[in-house]
C-alpha positions, 0 to 999 in steps of 0.5 A, a space after each residue: 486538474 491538469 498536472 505535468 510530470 515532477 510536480 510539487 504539491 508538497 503540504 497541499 490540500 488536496 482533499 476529495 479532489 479528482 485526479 482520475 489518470 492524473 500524471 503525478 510521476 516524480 511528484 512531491 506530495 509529502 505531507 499533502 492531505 488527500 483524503 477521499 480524493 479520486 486518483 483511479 489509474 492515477 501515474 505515481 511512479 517515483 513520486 514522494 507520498 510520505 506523511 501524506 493523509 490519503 485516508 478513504 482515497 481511492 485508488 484502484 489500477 493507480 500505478 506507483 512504481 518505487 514511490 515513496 510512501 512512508 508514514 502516510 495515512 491509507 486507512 480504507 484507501 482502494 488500492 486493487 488491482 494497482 500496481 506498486 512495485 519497490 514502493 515504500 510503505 515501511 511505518 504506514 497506517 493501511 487499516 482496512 485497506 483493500 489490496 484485492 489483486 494488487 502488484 506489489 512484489 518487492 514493496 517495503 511494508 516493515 512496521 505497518 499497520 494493516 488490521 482488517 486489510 484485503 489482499 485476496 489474490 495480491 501479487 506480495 512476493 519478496 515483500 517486507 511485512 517484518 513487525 506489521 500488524 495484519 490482524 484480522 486481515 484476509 490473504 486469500 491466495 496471496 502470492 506470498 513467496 519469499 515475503 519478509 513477516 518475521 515479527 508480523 502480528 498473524 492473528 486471525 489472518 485468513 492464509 487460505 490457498 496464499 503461496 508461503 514457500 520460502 515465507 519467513 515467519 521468523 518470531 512471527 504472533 500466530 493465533 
């Protein structure tokens, strides 16, 4: 599918579609159902995802500079190595999502859940993980300098060689 730079595609179904290193910059795909689609090295920068189902898509090296994610569904989405930074995925569910190697510095992730995530080795500096659900998630040498999981649910979270200076952990659940 050939798609140009702003597109609408807002409510479409998209799902398992092949939009391998598709430009889909300023797109509006709120609401879109994208589940099991192929958006690897996908362009989303700026692009409007909120309320999206991207349940079990895969996205690896996907760029999403400041697009706007909120409220979608991303439970078991690749995302590694992609690249996110600013993006907004405040209220999301991202349930055993793979995050292994992500950019993400500055992301919004307030209030999601993340249960069972990888984000071994994730670039989350300066992110607002403030009241997610982290449960069971694994943070092997996530660089999390200067992130926001004050309210976040820690419990068994592995944070082994995860960078935590300046981390606020503020009412955080840690078991």
């Amino acid at each position: 599918m050939l798609f140009r730079s702003g597109v609408n595609l807002s409510g479409a179904d998209l799902t398992r579609a092949n939009l391998n290193k598709a430009d889909l910059a300023r797109a509006n795909l709120s609401g879109a159902k994208l589940q099991g689609a192929m958006l690897y090295a996908a362009r989303l920068d700026l692009a409007n995802v909120s309320k999206a189902d991207l349940t079990g898509a895969y996205m690896g090296t996907a760029r999403m500079t400041r697009a706007n994610f909120s409220l979608a569904l991303l439970a078991r989405v690749d995302l590694r190595r992609a690249r996110m930074p600013e993006a907004n995925f405040s209220g999301c569910d991202l349930s055993e999502i793979w995050l292994d190697g992500a950019q993400m510095r500055g992301a919004n992730l307030a209030g999601s859940r993340m249960e069972k995530a990888s984000m071994n080795g994730a670039e989350l500096a300066d992110v607002d993980l403030s009241g997610a659900d982290l449960t069971e998630s694994d943070m092997l040498q996530a660089n999390l300098r200067g992130a926001d999981l004050s309210r976040a649910n820690l419990s068994h979270v592995n944070l082994r060689q995860a960078d935590r200076k300046s981390t606020r952990l503020n009412s955080s659940h840690v078991a």
